[in-house]
N, CA, C and O atoms as a Maestro MAE file, in Angstrom:
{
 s_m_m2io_version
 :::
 2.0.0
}

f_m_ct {
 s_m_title
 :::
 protein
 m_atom[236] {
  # First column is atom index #
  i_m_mmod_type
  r_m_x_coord
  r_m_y_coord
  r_m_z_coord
  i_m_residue_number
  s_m_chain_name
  s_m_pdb_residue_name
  s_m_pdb_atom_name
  i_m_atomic_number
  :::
  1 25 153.506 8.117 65.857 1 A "UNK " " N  " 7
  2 3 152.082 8.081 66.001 1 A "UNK " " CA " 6
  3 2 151.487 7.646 64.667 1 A "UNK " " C  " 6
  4 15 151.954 8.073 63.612 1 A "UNK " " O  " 8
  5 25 150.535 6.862 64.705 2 A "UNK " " N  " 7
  6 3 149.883 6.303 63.505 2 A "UNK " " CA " 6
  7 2 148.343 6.887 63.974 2 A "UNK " " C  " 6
  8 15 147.727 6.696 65.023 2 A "UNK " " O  " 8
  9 25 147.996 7.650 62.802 3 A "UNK " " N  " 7
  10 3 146.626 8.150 62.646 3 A "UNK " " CA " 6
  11 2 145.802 7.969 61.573 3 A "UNK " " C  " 6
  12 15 145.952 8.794 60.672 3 A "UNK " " O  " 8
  13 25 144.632 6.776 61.347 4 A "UNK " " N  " 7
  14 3 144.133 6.614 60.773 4 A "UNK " " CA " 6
  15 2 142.580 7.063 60.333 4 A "UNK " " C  " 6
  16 15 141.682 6.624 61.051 4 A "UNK " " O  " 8
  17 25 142.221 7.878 59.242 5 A "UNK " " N  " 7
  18 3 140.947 8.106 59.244 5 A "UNK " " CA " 6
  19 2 140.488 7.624 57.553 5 A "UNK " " C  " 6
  20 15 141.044 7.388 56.480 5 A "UNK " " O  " 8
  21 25 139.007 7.669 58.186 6 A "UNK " " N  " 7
  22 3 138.078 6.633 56.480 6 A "UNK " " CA " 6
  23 2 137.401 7.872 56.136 6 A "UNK " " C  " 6
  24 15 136.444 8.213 56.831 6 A "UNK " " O  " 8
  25 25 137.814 8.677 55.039 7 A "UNK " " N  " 7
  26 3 137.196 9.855 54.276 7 A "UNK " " CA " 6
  27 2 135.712 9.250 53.667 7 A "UNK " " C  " 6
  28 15 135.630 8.082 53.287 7 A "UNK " " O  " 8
  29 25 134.781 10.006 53.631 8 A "UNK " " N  " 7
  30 3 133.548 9.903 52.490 8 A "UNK " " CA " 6
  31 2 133.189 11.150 51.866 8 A "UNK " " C  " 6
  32 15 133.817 12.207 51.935 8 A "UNK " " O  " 8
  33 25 132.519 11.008 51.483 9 A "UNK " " N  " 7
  34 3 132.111 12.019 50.639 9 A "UNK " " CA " 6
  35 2 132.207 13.777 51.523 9 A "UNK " " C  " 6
  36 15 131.861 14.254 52.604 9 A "UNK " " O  " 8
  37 25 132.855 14.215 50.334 10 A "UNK " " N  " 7
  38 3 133.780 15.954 51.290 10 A "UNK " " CA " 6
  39 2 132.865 17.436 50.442 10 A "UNK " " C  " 6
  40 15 133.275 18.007 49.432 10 A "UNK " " O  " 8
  41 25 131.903 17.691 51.018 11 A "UNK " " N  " 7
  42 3 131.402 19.134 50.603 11 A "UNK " " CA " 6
  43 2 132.136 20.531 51.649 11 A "UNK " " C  " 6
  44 15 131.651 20.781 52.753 11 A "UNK " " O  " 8
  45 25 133.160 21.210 51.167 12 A "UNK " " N  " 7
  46 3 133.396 22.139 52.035 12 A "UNK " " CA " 6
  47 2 132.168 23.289 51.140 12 A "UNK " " C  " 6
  48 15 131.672 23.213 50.016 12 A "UNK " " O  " 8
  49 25 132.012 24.317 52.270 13 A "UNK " " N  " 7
  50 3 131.225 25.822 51.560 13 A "UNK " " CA " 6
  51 2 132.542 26.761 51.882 13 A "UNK " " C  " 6
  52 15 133.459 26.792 51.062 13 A "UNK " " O  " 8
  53 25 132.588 27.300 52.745 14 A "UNK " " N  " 7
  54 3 133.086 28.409 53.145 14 A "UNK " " CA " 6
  55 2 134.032 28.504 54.276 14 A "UNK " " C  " 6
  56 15 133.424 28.370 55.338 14 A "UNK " " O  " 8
  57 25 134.976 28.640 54.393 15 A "UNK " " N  " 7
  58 3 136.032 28.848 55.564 15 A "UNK " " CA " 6
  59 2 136.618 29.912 55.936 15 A "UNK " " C  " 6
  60 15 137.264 30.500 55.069 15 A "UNK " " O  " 8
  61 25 136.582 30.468 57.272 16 A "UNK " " N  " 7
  62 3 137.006 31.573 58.052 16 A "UNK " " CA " 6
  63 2 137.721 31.201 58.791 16 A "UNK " " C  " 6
  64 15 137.380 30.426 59.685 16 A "UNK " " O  " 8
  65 25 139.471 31.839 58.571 17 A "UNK " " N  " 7
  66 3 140.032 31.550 59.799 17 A "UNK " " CA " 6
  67 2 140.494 33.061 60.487 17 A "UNK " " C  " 6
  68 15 140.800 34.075 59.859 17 A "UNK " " O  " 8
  69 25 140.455 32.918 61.684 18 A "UNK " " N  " 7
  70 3 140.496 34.548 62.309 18 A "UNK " " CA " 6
  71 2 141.808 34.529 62.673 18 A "UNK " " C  " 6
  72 15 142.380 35.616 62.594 18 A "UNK " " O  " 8
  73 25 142.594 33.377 63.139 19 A "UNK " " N  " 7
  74 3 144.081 33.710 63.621 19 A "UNK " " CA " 6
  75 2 144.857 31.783 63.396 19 A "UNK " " C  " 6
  76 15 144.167 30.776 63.236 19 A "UNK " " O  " 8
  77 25 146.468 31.832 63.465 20 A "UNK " " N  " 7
  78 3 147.080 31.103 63.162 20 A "UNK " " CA " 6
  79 2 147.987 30.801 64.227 20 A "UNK " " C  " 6
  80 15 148.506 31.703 64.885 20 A "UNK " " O  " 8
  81 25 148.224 29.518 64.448 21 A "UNK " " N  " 7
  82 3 149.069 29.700 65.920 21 A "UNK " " CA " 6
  83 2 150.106 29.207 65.322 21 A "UNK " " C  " 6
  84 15 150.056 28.359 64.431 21 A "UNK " " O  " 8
  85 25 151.414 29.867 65.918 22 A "UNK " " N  " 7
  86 3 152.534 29.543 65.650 22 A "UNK " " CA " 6
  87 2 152.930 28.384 65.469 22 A "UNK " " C  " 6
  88 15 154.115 28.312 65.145 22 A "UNK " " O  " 8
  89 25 152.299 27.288 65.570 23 A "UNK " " N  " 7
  90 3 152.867 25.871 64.683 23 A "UNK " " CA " 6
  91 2 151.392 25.247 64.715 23 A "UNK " " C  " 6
  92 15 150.818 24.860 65.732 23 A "UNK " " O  " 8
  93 25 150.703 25.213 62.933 24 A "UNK " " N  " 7
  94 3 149.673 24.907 62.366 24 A "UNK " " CA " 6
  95 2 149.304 24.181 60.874 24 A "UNK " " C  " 6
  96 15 149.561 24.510 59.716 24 A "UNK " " O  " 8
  97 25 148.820 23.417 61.270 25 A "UNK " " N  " 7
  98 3 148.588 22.510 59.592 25 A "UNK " " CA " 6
  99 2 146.872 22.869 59.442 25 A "UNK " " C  " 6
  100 15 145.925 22.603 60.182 25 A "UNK " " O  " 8
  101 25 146.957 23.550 58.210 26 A "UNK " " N  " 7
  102 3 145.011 23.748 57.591 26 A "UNK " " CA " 6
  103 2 145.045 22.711 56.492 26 A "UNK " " C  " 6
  104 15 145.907 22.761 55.614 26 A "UNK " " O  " 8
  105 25 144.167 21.825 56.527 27 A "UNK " " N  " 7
  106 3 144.176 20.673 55.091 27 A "UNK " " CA " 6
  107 2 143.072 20.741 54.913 27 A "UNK " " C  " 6
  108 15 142.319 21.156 55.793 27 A "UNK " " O  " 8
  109 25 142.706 20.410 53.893 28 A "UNK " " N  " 7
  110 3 140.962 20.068 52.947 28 A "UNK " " CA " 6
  111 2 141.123 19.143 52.050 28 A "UNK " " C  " 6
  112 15 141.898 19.493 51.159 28 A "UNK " " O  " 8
  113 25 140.568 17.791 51.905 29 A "UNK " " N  " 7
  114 3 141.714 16.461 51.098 29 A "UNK " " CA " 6
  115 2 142.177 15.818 51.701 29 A "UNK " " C  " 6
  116 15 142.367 15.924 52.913 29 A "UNK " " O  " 8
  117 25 142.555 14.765 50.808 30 A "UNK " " N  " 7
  118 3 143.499 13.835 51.164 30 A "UNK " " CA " 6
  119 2 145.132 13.589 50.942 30 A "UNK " " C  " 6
  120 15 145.685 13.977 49.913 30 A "UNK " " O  " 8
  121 25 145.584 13.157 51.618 31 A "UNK " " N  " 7
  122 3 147.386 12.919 51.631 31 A "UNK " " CA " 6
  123 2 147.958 11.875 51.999 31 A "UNK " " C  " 6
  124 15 147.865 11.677 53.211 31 A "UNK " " O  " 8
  125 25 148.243 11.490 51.707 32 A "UNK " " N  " 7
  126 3 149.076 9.852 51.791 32 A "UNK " " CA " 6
  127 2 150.078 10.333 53.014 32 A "UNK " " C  " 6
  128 15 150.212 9.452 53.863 32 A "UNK " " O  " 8
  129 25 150.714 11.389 53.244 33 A "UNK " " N  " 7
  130 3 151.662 11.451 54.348 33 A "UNK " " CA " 6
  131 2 151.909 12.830 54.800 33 A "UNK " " C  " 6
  132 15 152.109 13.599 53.860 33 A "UNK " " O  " 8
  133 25 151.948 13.310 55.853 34 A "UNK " " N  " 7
  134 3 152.258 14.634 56.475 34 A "UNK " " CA " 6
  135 2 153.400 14.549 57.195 34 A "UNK " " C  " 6
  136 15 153.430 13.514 57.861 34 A "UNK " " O  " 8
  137 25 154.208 15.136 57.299 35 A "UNK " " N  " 7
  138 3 155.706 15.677 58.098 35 A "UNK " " CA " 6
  139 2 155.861 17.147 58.602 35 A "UNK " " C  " 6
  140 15 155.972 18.058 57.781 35 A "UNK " " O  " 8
  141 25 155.866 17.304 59.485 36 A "UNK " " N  " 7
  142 3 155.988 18.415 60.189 36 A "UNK " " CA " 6
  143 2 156.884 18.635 60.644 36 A "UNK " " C  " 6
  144 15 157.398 17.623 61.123 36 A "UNK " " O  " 8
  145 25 157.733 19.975 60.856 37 A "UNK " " N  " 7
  146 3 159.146 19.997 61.423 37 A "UNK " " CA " 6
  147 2 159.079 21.291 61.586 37 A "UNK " " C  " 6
  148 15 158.564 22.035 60.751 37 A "UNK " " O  " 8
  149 25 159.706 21.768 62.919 38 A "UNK " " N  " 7
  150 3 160.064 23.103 62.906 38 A "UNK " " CA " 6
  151 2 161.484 23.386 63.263 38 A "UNK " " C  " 6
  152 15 162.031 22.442 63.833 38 A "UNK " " O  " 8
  153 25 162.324 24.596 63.047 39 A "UNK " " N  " 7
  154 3 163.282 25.046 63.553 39 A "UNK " " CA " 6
  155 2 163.649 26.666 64.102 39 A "UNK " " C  " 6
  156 15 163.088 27.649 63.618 39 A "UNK " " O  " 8
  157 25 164.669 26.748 65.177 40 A "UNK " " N  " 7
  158 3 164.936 27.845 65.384 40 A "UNK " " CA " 6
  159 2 165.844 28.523 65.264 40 A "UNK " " C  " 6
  160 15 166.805 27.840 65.619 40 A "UNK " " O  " 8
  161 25 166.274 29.765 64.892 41 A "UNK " " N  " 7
  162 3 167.287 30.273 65.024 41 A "UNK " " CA " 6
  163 2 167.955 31.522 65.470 41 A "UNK " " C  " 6
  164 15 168.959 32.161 65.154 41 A "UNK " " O  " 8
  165 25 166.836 31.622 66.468 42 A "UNK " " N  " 7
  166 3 167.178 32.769 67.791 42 A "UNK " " CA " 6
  167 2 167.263 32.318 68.885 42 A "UNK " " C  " 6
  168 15 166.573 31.559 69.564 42 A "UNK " " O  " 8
  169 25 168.308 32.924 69.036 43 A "UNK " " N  " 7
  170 3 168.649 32.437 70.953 43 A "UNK " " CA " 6
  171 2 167.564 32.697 71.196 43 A "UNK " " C  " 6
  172 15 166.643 33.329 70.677 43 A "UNK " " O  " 8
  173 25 167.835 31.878 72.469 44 A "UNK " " N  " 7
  174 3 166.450 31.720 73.496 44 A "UNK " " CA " 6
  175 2 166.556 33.122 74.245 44 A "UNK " " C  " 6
  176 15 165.451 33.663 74.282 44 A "UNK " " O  " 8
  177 25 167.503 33.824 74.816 45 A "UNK " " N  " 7
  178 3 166.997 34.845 75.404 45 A "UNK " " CA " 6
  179 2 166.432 36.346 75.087 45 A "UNK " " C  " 6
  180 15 166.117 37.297 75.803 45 A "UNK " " O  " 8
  181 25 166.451 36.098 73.597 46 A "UNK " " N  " 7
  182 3 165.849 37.447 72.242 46 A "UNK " " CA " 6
  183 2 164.158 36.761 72.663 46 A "UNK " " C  " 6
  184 15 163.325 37.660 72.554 46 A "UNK " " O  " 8
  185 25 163.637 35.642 73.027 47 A "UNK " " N  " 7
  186 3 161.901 35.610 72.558 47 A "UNK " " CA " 6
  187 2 161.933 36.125 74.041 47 A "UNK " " C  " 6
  188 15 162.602 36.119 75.074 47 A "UNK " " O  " 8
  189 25 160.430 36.705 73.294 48 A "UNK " " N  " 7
  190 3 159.526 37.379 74.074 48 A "UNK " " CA " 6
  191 2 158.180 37.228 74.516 48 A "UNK " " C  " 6
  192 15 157.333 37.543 73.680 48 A "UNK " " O  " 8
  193 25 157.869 36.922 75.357 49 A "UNK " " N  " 7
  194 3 156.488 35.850 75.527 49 A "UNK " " CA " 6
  195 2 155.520 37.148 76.156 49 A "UNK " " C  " 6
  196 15 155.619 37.395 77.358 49 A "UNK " " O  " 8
  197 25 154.565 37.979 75.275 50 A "UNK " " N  " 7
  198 3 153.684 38.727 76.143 50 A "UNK " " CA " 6
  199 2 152.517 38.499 75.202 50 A "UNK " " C  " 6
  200 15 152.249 37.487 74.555 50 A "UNK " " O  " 8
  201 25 151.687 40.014 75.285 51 A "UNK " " N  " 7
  202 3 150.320 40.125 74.824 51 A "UNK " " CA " 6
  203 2 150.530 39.818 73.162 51 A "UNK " " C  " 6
  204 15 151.638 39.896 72.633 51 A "UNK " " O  " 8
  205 25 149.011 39.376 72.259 52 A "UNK " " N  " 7
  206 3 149.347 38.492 71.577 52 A "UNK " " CA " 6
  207 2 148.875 39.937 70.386 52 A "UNK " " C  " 6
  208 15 148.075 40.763 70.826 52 A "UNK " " O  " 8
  209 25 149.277 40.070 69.335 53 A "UNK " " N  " 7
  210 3 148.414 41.071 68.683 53 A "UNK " " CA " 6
  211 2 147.141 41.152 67.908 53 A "UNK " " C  " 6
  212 15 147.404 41.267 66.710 53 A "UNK " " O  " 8
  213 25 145.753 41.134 68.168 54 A "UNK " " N  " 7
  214 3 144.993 41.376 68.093 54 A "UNK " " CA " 6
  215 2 144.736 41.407 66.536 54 A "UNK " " C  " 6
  216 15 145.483 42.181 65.938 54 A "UNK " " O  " 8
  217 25 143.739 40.651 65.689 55 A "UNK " " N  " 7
  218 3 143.532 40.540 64.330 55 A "UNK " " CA " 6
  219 2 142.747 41.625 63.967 55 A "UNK " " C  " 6
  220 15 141.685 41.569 64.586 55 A "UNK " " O  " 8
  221 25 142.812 42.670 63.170 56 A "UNK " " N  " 7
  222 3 141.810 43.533 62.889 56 A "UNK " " CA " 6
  223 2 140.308 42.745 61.856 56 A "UNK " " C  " 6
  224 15 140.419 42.099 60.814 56 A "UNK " " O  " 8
  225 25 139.016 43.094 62.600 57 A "UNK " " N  " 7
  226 3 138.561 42.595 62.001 57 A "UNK " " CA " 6
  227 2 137.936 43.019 60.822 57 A "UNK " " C  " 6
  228 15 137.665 44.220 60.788 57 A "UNK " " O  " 8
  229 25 137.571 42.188 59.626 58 A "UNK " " N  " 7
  230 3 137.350 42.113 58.754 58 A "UNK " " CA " 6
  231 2 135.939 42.952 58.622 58 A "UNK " " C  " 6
  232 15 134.885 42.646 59.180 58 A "UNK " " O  " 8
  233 25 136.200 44.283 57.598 59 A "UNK " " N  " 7
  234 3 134.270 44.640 57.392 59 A "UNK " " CA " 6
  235 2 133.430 44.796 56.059 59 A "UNK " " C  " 6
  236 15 132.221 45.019 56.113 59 A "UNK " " O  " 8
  :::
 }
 m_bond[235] {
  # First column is bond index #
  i_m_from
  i_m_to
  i_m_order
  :::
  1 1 2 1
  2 2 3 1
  3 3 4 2
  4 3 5 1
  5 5 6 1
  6 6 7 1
  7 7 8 2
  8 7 9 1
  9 9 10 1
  10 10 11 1
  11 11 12 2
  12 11 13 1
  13 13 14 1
  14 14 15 1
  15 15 16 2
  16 15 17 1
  17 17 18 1
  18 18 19 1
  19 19 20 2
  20 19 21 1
  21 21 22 1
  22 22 23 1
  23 23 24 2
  24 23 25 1
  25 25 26 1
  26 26 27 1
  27 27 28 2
  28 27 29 1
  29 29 30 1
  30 30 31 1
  31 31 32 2
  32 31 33 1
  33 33 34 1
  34 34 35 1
  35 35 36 2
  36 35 37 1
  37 37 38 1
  38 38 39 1
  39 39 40 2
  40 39 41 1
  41 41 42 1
  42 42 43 1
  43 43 44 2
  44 43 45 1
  45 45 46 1
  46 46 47 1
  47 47 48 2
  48 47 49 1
  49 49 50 1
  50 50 51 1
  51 51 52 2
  52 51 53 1
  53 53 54 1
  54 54 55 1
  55 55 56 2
  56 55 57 1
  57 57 58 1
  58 58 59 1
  59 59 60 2
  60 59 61 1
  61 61 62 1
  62 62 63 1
  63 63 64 2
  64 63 65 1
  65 65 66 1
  66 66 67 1
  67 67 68 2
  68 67 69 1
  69 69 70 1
  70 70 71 1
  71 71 72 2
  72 71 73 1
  73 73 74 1
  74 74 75 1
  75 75 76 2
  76 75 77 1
  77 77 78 1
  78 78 79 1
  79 79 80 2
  80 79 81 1
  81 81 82 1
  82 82 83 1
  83 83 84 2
  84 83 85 1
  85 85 86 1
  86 86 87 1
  87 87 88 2
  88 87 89 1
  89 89 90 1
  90 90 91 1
  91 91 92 2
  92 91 93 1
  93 93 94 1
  94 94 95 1
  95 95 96 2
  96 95 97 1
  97 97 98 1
  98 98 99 1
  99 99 100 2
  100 99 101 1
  101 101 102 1
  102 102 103 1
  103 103 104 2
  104 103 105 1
  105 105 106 1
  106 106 107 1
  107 107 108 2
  108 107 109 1
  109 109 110 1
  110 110 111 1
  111 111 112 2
  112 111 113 1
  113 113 114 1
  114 114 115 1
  115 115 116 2
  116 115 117 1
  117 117 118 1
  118 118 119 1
  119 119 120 2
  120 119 121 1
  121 121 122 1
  122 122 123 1
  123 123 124 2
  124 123 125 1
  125 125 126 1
  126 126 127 1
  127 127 128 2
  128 127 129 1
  129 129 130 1
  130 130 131 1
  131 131 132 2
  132 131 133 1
  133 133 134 1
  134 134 135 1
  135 135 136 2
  136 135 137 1
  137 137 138 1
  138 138 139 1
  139 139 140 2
  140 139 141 1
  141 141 142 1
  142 142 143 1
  143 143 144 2
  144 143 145 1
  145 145 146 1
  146 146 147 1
  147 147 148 2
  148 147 149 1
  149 149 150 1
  150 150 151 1
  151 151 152 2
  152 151 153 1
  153 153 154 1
  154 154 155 1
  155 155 156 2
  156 155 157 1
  157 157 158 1
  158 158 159 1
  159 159 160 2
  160 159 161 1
  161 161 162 1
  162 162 163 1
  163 163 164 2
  164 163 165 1
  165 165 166 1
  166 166 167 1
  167 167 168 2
  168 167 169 1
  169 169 170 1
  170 170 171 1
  171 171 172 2
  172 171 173 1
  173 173 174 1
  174 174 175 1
  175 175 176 2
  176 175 177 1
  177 177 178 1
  178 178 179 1
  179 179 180 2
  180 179 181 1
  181 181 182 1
  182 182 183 1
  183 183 184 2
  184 183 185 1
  185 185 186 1
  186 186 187 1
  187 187 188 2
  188 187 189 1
  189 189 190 1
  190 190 191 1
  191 191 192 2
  192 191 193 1
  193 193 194 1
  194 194 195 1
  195 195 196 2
  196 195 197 1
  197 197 198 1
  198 198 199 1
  199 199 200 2
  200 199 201 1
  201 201 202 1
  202 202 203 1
  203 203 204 2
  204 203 205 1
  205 205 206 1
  206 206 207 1
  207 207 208 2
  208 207 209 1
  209 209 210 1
  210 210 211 1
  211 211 212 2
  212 211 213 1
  213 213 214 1
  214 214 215 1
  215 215 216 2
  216 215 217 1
  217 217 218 1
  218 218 219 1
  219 219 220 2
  220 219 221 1
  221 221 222 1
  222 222 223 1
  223 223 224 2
  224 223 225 1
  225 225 226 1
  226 226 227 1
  227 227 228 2
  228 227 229 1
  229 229 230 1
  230 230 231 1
  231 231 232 2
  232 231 233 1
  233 233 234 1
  234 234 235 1
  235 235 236 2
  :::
 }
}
């Protein structure tokens, strides 16, 4: 996949992130190249697919 974007002028303020999903890229900037890769190394019949745990929120 080729993804091209034209940056201009970048004011971030403030960023909140409340949760992270198990395969995630956060950037702010620029990068000439990104690579992503994941691996596993638990059998497949150890995962466990249920309720997700809940972020305590912040006060």
């Amino acid at each position: 996949m080729e993804f091209n974007v034209t940056n201009h002028q970048l004011c971030v303020g403030d960023i909140k992130i409340t949760g992270v999903a198990s395969s995630a890229l956060f950037l702010i900037g620029d990068v000439q190249t990104i690579q992503l890769s994941s691996a596993f190394d638990t059998p497949p019949e150890s995962l466990i697919i249920g309720p997700l745990v809940p972020l305590s929120p912040q006060g």
